[in-house]
C-alpha positions in Angstrom: 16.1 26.5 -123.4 17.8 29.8 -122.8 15.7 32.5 -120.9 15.3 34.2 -124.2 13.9 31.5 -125.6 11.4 31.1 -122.7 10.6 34.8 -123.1 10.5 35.4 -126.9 8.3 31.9 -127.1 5.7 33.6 -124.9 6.5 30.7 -122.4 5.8 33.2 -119.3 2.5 32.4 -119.3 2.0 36.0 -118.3 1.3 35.2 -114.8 3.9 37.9 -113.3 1.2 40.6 -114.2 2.1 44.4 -112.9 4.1 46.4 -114.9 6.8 42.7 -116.1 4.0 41.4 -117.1 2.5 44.6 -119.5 6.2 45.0 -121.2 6.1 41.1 -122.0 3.1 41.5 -123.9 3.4 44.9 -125.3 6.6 43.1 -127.1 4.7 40.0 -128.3 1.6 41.6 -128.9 -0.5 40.9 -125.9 -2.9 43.1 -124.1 -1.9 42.4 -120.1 -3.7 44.2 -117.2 -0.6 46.2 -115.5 -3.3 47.4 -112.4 -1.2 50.8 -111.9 -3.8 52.5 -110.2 -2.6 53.1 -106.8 -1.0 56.4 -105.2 0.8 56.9 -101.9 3.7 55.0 -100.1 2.0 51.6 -99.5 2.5 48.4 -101.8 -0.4 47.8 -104.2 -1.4 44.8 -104.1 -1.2 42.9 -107.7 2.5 43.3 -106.8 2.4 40.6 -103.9 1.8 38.0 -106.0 4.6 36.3 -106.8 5.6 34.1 -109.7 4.8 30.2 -109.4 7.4 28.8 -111.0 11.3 29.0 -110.9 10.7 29.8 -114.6 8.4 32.9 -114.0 11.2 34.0 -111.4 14.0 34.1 -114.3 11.8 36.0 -116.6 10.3 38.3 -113.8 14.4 38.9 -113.1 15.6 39.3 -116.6 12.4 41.6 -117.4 13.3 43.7 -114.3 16.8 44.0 -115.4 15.6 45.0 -118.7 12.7 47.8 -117.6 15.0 49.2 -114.8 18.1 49.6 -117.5 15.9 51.5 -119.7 14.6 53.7 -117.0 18.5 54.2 -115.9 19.4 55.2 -119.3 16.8 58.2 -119.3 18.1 59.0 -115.7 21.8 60.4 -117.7 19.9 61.2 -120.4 21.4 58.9 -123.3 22.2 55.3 -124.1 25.6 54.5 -124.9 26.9 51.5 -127.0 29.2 50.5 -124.1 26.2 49.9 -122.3 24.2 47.8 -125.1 27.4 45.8 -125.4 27.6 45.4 -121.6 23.9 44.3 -121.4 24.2 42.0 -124.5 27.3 40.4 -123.2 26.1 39.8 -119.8 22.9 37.9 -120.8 24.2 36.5 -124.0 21.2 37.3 -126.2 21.3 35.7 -129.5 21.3 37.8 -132.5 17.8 36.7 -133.7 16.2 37.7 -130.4 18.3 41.2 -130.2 15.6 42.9 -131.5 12.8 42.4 -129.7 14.9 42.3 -126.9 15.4 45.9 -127.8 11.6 46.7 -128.4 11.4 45.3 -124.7 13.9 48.2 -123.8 12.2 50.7 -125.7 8.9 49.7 -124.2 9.9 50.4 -120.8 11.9 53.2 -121.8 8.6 55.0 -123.0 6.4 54.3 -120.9 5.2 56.5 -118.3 5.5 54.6 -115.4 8.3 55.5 -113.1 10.8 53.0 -112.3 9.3 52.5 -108.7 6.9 50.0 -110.0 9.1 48.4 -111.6 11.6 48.0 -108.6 8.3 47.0 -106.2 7.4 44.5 -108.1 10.7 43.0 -108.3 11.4 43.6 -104.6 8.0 42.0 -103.9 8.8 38.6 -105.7 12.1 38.1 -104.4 11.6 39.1 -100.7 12.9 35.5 -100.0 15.9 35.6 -101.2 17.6 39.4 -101.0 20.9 37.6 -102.4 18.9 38.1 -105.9 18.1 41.4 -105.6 21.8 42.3 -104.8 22.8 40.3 -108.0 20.5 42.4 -110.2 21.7 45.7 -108.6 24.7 44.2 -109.0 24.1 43.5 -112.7 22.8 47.3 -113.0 25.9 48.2 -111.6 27.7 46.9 -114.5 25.4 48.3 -117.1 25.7 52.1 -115.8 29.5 51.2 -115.5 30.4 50.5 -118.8 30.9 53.5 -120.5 33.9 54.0 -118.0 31.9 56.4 -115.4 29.1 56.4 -113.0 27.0 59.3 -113.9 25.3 60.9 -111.2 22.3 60.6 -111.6 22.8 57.3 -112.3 24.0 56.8 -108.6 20.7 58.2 -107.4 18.8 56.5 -109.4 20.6 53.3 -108.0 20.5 54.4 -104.4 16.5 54.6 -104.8 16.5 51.2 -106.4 18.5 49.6 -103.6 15.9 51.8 -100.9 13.1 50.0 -102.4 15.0 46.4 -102.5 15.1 47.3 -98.9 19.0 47.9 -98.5 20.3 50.3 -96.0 23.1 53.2 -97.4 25.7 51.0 -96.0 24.2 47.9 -97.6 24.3 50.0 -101.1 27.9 51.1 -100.2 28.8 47.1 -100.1 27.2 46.3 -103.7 29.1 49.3 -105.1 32.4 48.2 -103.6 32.0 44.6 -104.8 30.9 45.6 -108.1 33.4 48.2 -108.4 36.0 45.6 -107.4 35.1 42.5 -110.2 33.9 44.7 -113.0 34.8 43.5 -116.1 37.9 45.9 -116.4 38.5 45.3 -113.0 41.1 42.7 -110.9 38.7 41.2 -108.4 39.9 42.6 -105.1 40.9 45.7 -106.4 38.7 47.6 -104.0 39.4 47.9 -100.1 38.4 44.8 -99.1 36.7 45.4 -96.2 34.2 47.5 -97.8 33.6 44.7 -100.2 32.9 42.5 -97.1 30.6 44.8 -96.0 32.8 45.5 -92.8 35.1 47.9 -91.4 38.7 47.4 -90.4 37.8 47.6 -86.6 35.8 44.4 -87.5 36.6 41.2 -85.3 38.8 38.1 -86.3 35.6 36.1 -85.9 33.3 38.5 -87.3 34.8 38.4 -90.6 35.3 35.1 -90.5 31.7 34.5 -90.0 30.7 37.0 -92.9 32.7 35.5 -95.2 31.0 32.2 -94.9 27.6 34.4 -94.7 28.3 35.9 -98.1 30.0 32.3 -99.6 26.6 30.6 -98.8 23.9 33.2 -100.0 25.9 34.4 -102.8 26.6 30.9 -104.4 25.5 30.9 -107.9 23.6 27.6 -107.4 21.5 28.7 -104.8 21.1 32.3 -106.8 19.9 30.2 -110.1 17.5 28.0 -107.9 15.9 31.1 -106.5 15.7 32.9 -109.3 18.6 34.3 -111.2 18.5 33.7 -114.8 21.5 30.9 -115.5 22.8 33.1 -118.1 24.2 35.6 -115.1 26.1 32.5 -113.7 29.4 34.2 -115.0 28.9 37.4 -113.7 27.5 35.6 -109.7 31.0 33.6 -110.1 32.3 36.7 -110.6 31.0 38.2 -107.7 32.2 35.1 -105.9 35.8 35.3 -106.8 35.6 38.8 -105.3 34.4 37.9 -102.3 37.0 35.2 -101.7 39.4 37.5 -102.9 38.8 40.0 -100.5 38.6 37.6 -97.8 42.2 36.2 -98.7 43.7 39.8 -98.6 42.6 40.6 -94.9 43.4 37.0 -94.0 46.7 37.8 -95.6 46.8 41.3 -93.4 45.7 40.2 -90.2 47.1 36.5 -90.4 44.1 34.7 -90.5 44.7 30.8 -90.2 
């Protein structure tokens, strides 16, 4: 069954709790305690618990995606078509689910809890495994893309995102690069491909070769899908692959790499 089907069918359970867990059953008619009640810097603590199932781990993913590109589009200001089409073609949603797929977004996009929670929670249930977390910033990436510019505050709004996640600047620099470089309108490689390596060109022989097999194990889509990562995102992950090796092949190509 397709992640949709898991979510629409009310198959969550609605273990994931927090904020997730409130927009699930605000779309399929379900009261669910969301425990906002904290203040300051520290975690709450609903949020450490984390989903017991590779199931609950999709959902909590495709949910996060969801509440975070609604919060994004009220960060510009307005929701464009490109980026409906970009989030409809990257999850594949079936046209009898669109619409309460779009309740979902409209949920989240109302609400007045800030983004933060959102991005905790997520952050929180995928500590394990930060690979994920880069997919879905990854996947955000796209989204704000796809009406052919990165707004602004779109950019800050996805700097704070990857803060929380627990990515330094330069980290955030890397995603950006690698996203720039396989968007869909995009020739994988197309950025420098150090940057997209996450290295610099005064990088070793032996250090790239040794982040390159880094970033070819954690970012493999079957290790992304068994963590978490819904396996409707499997073309965009191979995606992200493909630029990866890509880049790898042009400084191999530059520097002679055997």
């Amino acid at each position: 069954m397709s992640i949709w089907g898991k979510i629409i069918g009310g198959m969550a359970g609605f273990s994931l709790g927090g904020p997730l867990g409130a927009i699930l059953g605000a779309t399929l008619g379900h009261a669910v305690d969301k425990k906002i009640s904290h203040s300051g810097g520290s975690i709450p603590p609903w949020i450490s618990t984390s989903p017991r199932s590779e199931q609950d781990r999709q959902i909590a993913f495709t949910l996060a995606v969801i509440a975070l590109s609604a919060k994004m589009a009220k960060a510009d200001g307005v929701v464009t078509r490109a980026e409906i089409d970009a989030f409809k073609r990257l999850f594949q949603i079936p046209p009898q689910d669109v619409q309460k797929v779009g309740i979902m977004f409209d949920e989240a996009r109302q609400t007045t809890d800030g983004f933060e929670v959102y991005a905790q929670q997520i952050s929180s249930l995928f500590q394990d495994c930060p690979a994920v977390l880069e997919e879905l910033l990854h996947t955000l990436f796209l989204i704000a893309r796809a009406d052919g510019e990165l707004h602004p505050n779109e950019t800050a709004f996805l700097s704070r995102v990857a803060q929380i996640f627990g990515f330094s600047a330069a980290h955030f620099d890397t995603i950006r690069a690698r996203a720039e470089a396989g968007g869909a309108s995009s020739a994988p490689g197309g950025e420098d491909p150090y940057a997209v390596l996450g290295l610099t060109r005064s990088s070793s022989d032996q250090d790239i070769k040794d982040t390159y097999r880094r970033l070819i194990r954690e970012n493999h889509p079957d290790l992304l899908i068994a963590k978490g990562m819904p396996p409707e995102l499997v073309a965009n992950a191979n995606r992200t692959m493909a630029t990866i090796n890509a880049a790898f092949e042009r400084i191999k190509k530059e520097r002679g790499l055997k």
